[in-house]
C-alpha positions as CSV (number, residue, x, y, z in Angstrom):
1,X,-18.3,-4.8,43.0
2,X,-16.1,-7.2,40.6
3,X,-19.3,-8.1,38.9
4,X,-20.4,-4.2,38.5
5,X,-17.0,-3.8,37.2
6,X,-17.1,-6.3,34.9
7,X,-19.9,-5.3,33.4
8,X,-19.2,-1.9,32.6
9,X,-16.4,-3.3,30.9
10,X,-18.6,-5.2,28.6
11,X,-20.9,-1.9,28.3
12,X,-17.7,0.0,27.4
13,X,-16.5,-2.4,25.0
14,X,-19.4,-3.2,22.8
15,X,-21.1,0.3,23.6
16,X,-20.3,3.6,22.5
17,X,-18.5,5.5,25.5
18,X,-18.8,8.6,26.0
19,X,-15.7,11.0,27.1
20,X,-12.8,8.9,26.3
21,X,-9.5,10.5,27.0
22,X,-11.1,13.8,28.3
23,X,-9.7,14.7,31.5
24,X,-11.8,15.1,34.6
25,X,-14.1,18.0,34.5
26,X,-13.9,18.6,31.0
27,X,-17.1,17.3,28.7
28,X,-18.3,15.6,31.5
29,X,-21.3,17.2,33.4
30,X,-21.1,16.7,36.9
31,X,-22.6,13.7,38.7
32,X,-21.4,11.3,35.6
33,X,-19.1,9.7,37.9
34,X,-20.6,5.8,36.3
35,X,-20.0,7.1,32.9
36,X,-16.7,8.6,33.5
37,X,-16.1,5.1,34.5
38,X,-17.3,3.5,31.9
39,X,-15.2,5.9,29.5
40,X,-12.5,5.2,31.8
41,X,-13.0,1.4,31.2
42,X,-13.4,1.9,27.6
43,X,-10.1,3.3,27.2
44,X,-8.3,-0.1,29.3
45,X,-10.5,-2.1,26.8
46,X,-9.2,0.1,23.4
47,X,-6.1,-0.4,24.4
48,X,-6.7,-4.7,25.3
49,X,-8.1,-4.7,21.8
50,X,-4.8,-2.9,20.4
51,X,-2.5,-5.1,22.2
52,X,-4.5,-8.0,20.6
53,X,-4.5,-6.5,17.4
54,X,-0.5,-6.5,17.5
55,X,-0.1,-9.9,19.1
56,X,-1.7,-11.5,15.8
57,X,0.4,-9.3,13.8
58,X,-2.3,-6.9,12.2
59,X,-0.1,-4.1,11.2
60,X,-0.8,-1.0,14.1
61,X,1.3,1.4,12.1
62,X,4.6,1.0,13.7
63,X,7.0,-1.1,10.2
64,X,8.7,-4.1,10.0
65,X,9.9,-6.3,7.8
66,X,7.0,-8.5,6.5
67,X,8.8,-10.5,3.9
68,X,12.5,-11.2,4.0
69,X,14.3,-12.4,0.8
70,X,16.8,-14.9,0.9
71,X,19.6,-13.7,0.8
72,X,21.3,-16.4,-0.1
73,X,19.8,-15.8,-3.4
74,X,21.4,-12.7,-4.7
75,X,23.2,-12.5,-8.0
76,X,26.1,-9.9,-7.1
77,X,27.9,-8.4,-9.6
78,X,31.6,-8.7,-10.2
79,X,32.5,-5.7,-7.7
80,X,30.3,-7.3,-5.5
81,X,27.3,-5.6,-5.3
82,X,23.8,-5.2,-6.0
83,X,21.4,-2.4,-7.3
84,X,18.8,-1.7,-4.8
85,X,15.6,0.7,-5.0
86,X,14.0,2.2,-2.2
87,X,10.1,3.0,-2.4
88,X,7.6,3.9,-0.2
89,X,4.3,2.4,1.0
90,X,2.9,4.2,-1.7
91,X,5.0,2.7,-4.6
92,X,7.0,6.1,-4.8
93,X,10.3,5.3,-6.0
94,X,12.7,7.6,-2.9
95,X,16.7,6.3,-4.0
96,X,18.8,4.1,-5.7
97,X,22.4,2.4,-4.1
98,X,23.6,-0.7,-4.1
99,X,24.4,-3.3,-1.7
100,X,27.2,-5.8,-0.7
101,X,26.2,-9.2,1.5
102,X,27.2,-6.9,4.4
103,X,24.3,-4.6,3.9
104,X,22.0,-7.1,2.7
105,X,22.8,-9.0,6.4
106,X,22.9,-5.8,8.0
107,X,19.6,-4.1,6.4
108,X,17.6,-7.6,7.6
109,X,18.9,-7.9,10.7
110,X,18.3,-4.5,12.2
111,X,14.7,-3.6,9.8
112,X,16.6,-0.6,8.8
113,X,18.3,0.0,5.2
114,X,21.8,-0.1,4.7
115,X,24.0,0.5,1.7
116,X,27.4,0.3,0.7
117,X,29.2,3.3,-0.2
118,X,31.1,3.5,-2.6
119,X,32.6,6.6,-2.5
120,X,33.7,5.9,1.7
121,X,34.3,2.2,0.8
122,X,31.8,0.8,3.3
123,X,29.3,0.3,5.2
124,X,26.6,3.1,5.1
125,X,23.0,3.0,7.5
126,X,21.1,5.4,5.8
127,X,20.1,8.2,8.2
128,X,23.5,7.6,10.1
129,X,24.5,11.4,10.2
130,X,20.9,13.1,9.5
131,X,18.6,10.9,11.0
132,X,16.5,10.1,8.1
133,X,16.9,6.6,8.5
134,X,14.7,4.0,6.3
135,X,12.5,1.5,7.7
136,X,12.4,-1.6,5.9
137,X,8.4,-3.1,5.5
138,X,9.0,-5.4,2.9
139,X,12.4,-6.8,0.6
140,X,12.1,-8.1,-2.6
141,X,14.5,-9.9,-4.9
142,X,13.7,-9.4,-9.1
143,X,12.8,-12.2,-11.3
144,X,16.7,-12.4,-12.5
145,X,17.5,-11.9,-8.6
146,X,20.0,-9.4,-9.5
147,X,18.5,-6.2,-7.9
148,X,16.4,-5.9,-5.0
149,X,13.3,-3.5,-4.3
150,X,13.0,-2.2,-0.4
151,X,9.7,-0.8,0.6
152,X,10.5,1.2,3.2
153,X,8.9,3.8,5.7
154,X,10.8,7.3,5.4
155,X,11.5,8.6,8.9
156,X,12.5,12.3,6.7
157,X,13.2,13.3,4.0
158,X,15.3,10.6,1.6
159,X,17.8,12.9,-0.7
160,X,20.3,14.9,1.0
161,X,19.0,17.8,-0.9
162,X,15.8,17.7,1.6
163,X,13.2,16.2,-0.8
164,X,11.7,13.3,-0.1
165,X,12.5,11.7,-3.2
166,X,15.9,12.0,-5.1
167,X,14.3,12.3,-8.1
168,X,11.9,15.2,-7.1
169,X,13.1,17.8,-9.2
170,X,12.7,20.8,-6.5
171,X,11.2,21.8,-3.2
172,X,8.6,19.1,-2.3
173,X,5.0,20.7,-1.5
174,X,2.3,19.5,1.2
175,X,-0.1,18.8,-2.5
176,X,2.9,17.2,-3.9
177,X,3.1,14.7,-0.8
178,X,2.4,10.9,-1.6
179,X,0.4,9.9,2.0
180,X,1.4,6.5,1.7
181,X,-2.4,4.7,1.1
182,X,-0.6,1.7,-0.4
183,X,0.3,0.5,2.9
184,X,-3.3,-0.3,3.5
185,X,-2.9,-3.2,1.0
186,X,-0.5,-4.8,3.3
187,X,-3.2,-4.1,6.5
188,X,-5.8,-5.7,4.0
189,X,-4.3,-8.7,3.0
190,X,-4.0,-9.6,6.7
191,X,-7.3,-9.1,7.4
192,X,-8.0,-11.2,4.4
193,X,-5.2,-13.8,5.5
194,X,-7.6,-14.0,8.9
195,X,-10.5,-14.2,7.5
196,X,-10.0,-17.6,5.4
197,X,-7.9,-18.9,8.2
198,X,-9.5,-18.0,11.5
199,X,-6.1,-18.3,13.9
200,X,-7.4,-19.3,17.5
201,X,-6.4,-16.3,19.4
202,X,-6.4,-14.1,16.6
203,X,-8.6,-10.5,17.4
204,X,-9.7,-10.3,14.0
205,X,-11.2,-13.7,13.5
206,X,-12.9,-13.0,17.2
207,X,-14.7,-10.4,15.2
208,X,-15.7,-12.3,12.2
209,X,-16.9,-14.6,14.2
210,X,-19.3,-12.4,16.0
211,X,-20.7,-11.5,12.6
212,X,-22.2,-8.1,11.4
213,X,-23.5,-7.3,14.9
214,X,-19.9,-7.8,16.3
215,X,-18.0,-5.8,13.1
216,X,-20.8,-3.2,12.5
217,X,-21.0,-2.2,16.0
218,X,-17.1,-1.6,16.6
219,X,-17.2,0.6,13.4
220,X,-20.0,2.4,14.8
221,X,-17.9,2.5,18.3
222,X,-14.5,3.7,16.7
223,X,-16.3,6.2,14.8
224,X,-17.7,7.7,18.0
225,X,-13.7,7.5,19.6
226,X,-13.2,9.7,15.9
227,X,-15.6,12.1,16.9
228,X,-14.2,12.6,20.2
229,X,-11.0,13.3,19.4
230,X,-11.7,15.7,16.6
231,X,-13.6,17.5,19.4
232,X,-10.5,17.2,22.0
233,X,-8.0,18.6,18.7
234,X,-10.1,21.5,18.1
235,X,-10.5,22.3,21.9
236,X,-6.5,22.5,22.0
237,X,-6.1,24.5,18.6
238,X,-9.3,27.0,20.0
239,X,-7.3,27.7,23.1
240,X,-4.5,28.6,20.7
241,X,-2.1,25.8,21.2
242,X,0.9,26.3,18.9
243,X,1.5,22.5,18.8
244,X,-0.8,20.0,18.9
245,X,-0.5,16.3,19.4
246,X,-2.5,14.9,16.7
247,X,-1.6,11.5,18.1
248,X,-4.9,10.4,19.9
249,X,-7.1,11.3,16.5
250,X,-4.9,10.0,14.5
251,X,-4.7,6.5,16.7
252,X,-8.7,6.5,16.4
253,X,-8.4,6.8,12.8
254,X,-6.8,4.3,12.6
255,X,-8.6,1.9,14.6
256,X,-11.9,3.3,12.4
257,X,-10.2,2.3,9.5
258,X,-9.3,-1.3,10.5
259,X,-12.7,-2.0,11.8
260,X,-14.0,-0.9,8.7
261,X,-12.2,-3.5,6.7
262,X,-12.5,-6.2,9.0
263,X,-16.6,-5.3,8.5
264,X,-15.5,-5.5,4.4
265,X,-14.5,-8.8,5.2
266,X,-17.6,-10.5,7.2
267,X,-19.1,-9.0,4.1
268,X,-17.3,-9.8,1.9
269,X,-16.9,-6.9,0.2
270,X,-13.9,-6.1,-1.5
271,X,-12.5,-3.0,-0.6
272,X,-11.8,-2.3,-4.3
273,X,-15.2,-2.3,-4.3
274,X,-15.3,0.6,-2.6
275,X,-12.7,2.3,-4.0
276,X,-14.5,2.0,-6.9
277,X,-17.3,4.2,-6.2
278,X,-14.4,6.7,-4.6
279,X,-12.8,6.9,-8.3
280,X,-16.4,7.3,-10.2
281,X,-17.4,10.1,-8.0
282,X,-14.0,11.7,-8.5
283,X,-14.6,11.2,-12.0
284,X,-11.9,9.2,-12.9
């Protein structure tokens, strides 16, 4: 029995399961009990390979700091502050404030932004009153280290006038909305960092190592976990669900996309490569 079990894990996890995350009865003919279990398995071995992913640090979407500066290296100014900008993922520039050594300790410490006000006199976590606190991914010191840049993940909108920018001039529209991509860059130079180093232990080099065959055929497995959950999201919005958790696809996307660029890597194919070819065919 251990050995049957075992290897419908290994079928499960270089396979393509079937019925993932579908509840009993539902997509599943009856008398699939072996590949319910196998999807069953599949879903224990997703989330093993998840877990793996985030014990080697490969970026699963929830922020942290990556690179603290030293903050022993800021140039206040005479009142005893700094400028600061906030951007997101995407490079889009959300606020500027300033910062005393209390907000710089205080922003690095907890992974969240914090300024100091200087219209209250002190300390100020953004998001403290409205909940639209900022996540800190990344904190940078200029060349002059006199002003520091925050990338930062937005958990709403940034200016108290509901944008999510302060210097968006009005209402911000869904077509207006930057999606962030240029937090991929980040996800990519890990991969990259993995690839020339091969960590023992480390998920992604486990991958490289198994070549194309290994890489190729978790794309092709992830993009089957895609499939199923765009089938499971429609299912809920045909039975007229007014809300829908959009979690589970959007986990699988996720997973498709990393998988993708690990493959990009045991290729090594540069994924501005492929963004390339994106661009041309937009024209531009």
């Amino acid at each position: 029995m251990k050995d049957d079990a075992a290897n419908l894990a290994d079928t499960a996890r270089e396979g393509r399961p079937a019925g993932k995350g579908r509840p009993a009865g539902e997509g599943r003919p009856a008398g699939e009990g072996r590949a319910a279990d196998i999807a069953d398995i599949a879903d224990i071995a997703d989330r093993a390979d998840r877990a793996d992913m985030a014990a080697e640090g490969v970026p699963d979407g929830s922020p942290s700091t990556r690179r603290a500066l030293d903050p022993g290296r800021v140039r206040y100014g005479p009142d005893g502050l700094v400028a600061v900008v906030a951007q997101d993922a995407g490079g889009r520039v959300l606020m500027v404030a300033w910062q005393d050594a209390e907000a710089v300790a205080a922003t690095l410490a907890t992974g969240e932004a914090h300024f100091h006000s200087r219209s209250r006199g002190r300390l100020w976590r953004k998001g403290e009153s409205s909940g639209n606190v900022l996540r800190v991914l990344d904190a940078q010191l200029d060349c002059d280290a006199d002003a520091i840049l925050l990338t930062v993940v937005p958990a709403g909108p940034t200016c108290h006038l509901g944008n999510r920018s302060c210097f968006d001039a009005g209402p911000e529209t869904d077509a207006a909305r930057v999606q962030g991509f240029g937090w991929l860059e980040q996800l990519w130079s890990t991969i990259d960092g993995r690839a020339r180093t091969r960590p023992e232990g480390s998920y992604t080099a486990r991958l490289l190592a198994g070549g194309v065959d290994a890489a190729a055929r978790k794309v092709t497995e992830e993009a089957t976990e895609v499939l199923l959950a765009a089938k499971d999201d429609a299912f809920a919005e045909a039975l007229g669900a007014a809300e829908r958790d959009q979690a589970a696809l959007a986990g699988e996307l996720g997973d498709l996309i990393y998988h993708a660029l690990v493959l990009c890597a045991e290729r090594g194919l540069p994924p501005a490569q492929v963004i390339d070819v994106l661009r041309g065919r937009h024209g531009g």
